[in-house]
C-alpha positions in Angstrom: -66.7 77.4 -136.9 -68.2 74.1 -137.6 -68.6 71.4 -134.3 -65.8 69.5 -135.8 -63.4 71.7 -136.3 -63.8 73.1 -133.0 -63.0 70.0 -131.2 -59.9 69.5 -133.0 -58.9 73.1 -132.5 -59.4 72.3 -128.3 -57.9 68.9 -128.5 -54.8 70.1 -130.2 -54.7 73.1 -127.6 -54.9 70.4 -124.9 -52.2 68.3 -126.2 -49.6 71.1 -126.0 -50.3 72.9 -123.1 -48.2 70.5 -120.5 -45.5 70.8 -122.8 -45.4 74.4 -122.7 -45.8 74.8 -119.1 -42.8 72.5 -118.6 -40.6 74.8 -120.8 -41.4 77.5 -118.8 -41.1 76.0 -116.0 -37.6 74.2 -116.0 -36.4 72.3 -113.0 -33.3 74.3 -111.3 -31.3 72.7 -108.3 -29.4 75.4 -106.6 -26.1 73.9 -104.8 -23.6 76.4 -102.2 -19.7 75.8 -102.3 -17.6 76.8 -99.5 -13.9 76.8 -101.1 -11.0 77.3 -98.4 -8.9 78.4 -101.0 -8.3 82.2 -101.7 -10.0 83.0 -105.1 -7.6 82.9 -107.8 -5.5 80.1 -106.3 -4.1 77.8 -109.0 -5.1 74.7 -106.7 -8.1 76.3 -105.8 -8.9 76.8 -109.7 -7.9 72.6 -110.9 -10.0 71.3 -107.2 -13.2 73.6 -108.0 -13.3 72.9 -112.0 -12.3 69.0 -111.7 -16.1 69.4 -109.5 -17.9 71.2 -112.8 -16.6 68.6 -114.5 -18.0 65.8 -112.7 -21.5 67.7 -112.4 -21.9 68.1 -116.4 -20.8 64.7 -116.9 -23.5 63.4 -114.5 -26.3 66.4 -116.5 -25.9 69.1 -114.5 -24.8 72.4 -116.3 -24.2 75.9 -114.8 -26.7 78.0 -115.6 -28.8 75.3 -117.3 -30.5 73.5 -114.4 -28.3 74.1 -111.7 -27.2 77.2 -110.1 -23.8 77.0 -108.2 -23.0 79.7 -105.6 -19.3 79.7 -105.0 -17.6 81.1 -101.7 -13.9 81.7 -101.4 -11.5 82.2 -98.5 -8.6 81.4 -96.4 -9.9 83.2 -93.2 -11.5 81.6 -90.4 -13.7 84.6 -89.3 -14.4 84.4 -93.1 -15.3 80.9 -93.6 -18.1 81.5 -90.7 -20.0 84.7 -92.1 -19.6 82.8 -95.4 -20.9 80.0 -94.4 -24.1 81.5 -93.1 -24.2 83.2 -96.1 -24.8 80.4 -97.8 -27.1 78.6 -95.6 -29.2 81.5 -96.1 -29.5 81.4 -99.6 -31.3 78.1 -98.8 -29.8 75.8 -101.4 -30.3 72.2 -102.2 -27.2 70.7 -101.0 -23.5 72.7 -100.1 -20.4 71.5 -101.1 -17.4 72.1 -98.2 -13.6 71.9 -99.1 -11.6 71.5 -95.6 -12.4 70.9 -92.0 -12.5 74.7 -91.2 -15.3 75.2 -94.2 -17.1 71.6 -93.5 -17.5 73.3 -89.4 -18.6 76.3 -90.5 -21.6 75.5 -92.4 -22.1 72.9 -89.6 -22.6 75.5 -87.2 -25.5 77.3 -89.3 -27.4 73.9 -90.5 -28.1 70.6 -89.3 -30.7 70.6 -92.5 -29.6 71.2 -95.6 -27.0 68.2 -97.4 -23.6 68.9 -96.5 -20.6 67.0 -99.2 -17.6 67.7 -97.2 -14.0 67.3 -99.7 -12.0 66.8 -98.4 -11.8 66.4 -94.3 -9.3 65.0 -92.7 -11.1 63.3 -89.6 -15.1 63.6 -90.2 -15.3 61.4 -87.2 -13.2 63.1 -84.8 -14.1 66.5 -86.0 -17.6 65.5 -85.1 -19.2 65.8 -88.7 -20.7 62.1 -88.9 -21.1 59.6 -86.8 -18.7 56.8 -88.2 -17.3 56.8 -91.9 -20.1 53.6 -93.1 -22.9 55.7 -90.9 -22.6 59.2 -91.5 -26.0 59.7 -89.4 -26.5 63.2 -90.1 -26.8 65.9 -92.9 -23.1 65.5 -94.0 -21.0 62.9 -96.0 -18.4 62.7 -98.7 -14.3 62.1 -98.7 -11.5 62.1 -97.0 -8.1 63.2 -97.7 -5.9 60.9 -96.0 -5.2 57.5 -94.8 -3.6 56.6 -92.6 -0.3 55.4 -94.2 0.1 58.7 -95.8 1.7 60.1 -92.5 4.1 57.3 -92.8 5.1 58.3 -96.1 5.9 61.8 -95.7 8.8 61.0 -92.4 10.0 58.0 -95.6 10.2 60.4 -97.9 12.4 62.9 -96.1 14.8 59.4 -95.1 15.4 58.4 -98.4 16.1 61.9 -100.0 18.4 63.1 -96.7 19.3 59.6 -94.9 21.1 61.5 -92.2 17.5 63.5 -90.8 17.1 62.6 -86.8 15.0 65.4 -86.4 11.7 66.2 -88.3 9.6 69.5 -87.4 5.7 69.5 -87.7 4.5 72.5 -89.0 0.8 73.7 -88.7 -1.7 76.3 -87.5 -3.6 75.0 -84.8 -6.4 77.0 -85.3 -7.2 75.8 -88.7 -5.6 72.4 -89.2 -7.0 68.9 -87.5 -3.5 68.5 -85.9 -4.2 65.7 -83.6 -5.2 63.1 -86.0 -1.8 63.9 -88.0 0.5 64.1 -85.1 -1.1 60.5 -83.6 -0.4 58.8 -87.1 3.5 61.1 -87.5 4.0 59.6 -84.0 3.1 55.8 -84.8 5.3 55.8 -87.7 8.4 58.1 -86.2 10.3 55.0 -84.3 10.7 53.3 -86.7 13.0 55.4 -88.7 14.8 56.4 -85.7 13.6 60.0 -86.1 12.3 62.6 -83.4 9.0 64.8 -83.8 8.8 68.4 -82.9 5.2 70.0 -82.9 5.8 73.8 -84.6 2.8 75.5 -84.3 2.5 78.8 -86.4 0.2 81.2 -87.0 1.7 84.1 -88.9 4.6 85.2 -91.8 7.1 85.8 -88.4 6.3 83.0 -86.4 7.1 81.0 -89.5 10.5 82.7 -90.3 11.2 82.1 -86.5 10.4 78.9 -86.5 12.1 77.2 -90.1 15.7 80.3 -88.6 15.4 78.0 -85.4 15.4 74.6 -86.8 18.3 75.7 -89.2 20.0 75.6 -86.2 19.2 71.9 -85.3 22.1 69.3 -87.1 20.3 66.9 -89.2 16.6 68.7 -89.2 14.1 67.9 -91.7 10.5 69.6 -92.1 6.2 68.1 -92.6 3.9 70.9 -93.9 0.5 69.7 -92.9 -2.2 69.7 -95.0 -3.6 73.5 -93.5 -5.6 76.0 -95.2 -3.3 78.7 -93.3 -0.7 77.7 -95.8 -1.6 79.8 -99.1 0.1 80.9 -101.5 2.4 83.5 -99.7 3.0 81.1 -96.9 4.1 78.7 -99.0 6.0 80.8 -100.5 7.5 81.9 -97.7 8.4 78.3 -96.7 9.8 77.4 -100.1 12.1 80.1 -99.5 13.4 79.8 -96.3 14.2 76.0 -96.6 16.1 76.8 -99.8 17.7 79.3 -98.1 18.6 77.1 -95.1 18.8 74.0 -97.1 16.4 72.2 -95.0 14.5 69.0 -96.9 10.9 69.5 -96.9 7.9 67.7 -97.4 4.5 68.8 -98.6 0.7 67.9 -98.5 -0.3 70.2 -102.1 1.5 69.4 -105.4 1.6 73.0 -106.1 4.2 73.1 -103.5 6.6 71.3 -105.2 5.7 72.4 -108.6 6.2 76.2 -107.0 10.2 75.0 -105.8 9.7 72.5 -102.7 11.3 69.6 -102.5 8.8 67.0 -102.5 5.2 66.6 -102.4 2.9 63.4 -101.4 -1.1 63.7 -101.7 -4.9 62.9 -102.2 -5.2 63.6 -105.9 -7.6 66.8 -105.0 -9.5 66.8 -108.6 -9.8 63.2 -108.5 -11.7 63.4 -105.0 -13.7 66.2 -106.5 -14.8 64.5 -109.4 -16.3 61.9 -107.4 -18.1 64.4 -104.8 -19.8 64.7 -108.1 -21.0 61.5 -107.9 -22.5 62.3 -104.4 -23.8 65.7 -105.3 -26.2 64.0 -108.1 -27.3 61.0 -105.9 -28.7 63.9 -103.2 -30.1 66.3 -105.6 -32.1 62.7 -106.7 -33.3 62.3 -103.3 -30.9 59.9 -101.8 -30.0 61.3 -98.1 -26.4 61.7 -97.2 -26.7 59.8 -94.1 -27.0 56.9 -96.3 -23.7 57.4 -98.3 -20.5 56.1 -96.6 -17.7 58.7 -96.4 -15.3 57.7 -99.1 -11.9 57.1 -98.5 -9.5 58.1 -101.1 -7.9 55.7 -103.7 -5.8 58.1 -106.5 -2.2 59.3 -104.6 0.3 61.9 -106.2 4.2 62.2 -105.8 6.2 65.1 -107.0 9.5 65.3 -106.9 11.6 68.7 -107.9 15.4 67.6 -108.8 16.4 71.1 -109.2 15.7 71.6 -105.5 17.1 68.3 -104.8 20.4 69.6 -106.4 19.9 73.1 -104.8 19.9 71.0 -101.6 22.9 68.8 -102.1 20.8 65.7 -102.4 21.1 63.0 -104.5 17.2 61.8 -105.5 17.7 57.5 -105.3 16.7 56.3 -108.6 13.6 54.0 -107.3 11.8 57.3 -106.4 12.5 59.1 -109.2 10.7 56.2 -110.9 8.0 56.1 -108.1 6.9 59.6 -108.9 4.1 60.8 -110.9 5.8 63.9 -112.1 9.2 64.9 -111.6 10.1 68.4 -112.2 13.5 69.2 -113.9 
């Protein structure tokens, strides 16, 4: 081979080799979710896709160049080997839906970039330091404001007037009760209603508790926003307060779309889709301690008239238009 040639043989080899290595080479983020949801659970399914959504419009596809590790369950002992299990795997950044999930990857790392959504009470629960200063390893978004108490006991007024009596029902092992109650409590007075904390932790303690308050004149029922509550529990719920005809008021939309009477919420997807947003701005090297926790701004109302009927109540026009989706 003449001189010449070789050079431009070598030069040409020169020129492609970076290109090469960088094909074989691709950059892959790898990125843990913690779901408290169990795994097939139609809410769980529209809150965990509305987040793949909000990746692969921001460049990130599965399998591509990220790697998502998904966890599912409703258990608390569950959440916590989960949890680890995931830390372990040492990702980039994990993604936490709840307050039970969001405290028990807390637990295993005060390292790796935490995007908590939702949490009720980041501040309270002890996962930053204030919403505009996270401080730590964790950020993201809330799922309430506090007018949304407010709303639920003004709900349950205007479809049954006559309620004097409003039960609050949760699982005090697994829902942030305190900040709910404190809020329920600020806005009770005012429409001249009485609060009754109903703390449950099982299918019996549930059908106890909703046969008691059938007993009470004038009795109304809160779900909190709980990951006790699946599917079966709400279920169970729906049931009974048909069954009694006892006006109800939910946290999930599902509920209402599955028979209850009325649901108020965070738009769940909504908030998920913008954890996207936070996801991408860590895995480019911003730290979460400089990203305010985010508080939500997309509300839904459901309203199911065929309950409403079932019930003996009379839905007032004005909320009927007020609602984002009314179920026939």
């Amino acid at each position: 081979m003449r001189r010449r040639e070789f050079i431009a043989v070598i030069a040409s080899a020169s020129t492609a080799w970076p290109f090469a290595a960088t094909a074989q080479q691709p950059t892959t983020s790898r990125i843990g979710v913690l779901m408290a949801y169990s795994e097939g659970d139609p809410e769980g399914e529209r809150v965990i896709q509305a987040l793949f959504e909000g990746l692969s419009q921001l460049g990130w596809n599965r399998d591509k160049n990220v790697r998502i590790d998904v966890r599912w369950t409703v258990d608390p002992t569950r959440l916590q080997q989960l949890g680890k299990e995931l830390v372990e795997l040492r990702p980039d950044l994990i993604v936490t839906n709840s307050t039970p999930a969001t405290a028990a990857v807390m637990r295993e790392t005060h390292a790796i970039p935490i995007v908590f959504c939702p949490v009720s009470d980041p501040v309270g629960s002890g996962f930053v330091e204030s919403l505009a200063r996270p401080g730590g390893n964790a950020t993201g978004f809330v799922n309430i404001e506090n007018s949304v108490a407010g709303k639920w006991l003004e709900l349950l007024k205007e479809l049954a007037p006559r309620t004097s009596l409003v039960d609050i029902l949760f699982n005090p092992k697994t829902a942030p009760y305190a900040y709910y109650l404190k809020l329920l409590e600020i806005a009770a007075p005012s429409l001249a209603l009485n609060l009754n904390v109903a703390q449950v932790s099982n299918a019996d303690e549930i059908e106890a508790e909703i046969g008691r308050l059938a007993q009470q004149p004038n009795a109304g029922l809160v779900v909190l926003p709980d990951i006790f509550f699946t599917q079966a529990q709400l279920g169970l719920i729906i049931k009974r307060t048909a069954q009694h005809r006892i006006p109800a008021v939910y946290f999930y939309s599902e509920s209402a779309r599955a028979g209850g009477l009325v649901s108020y919420g965070v738009d769940l997807p909504d908030l998920e889709r913008r954890a996207a947003g936070y996801v991408d701005r860590i895995l480019k090297g911003v730290k979460p301690q400089d990203l305010p926790v985010q508080l939500p701004t997309k509300f839904q109302l459901l309203v199911n008239l065929k309950t409403a009927r079932a019930l003996g109540l009379t839905v007032p026009p004005t909320l009927i238009a007020r609602a984002d989706e009314v179920i026939e």
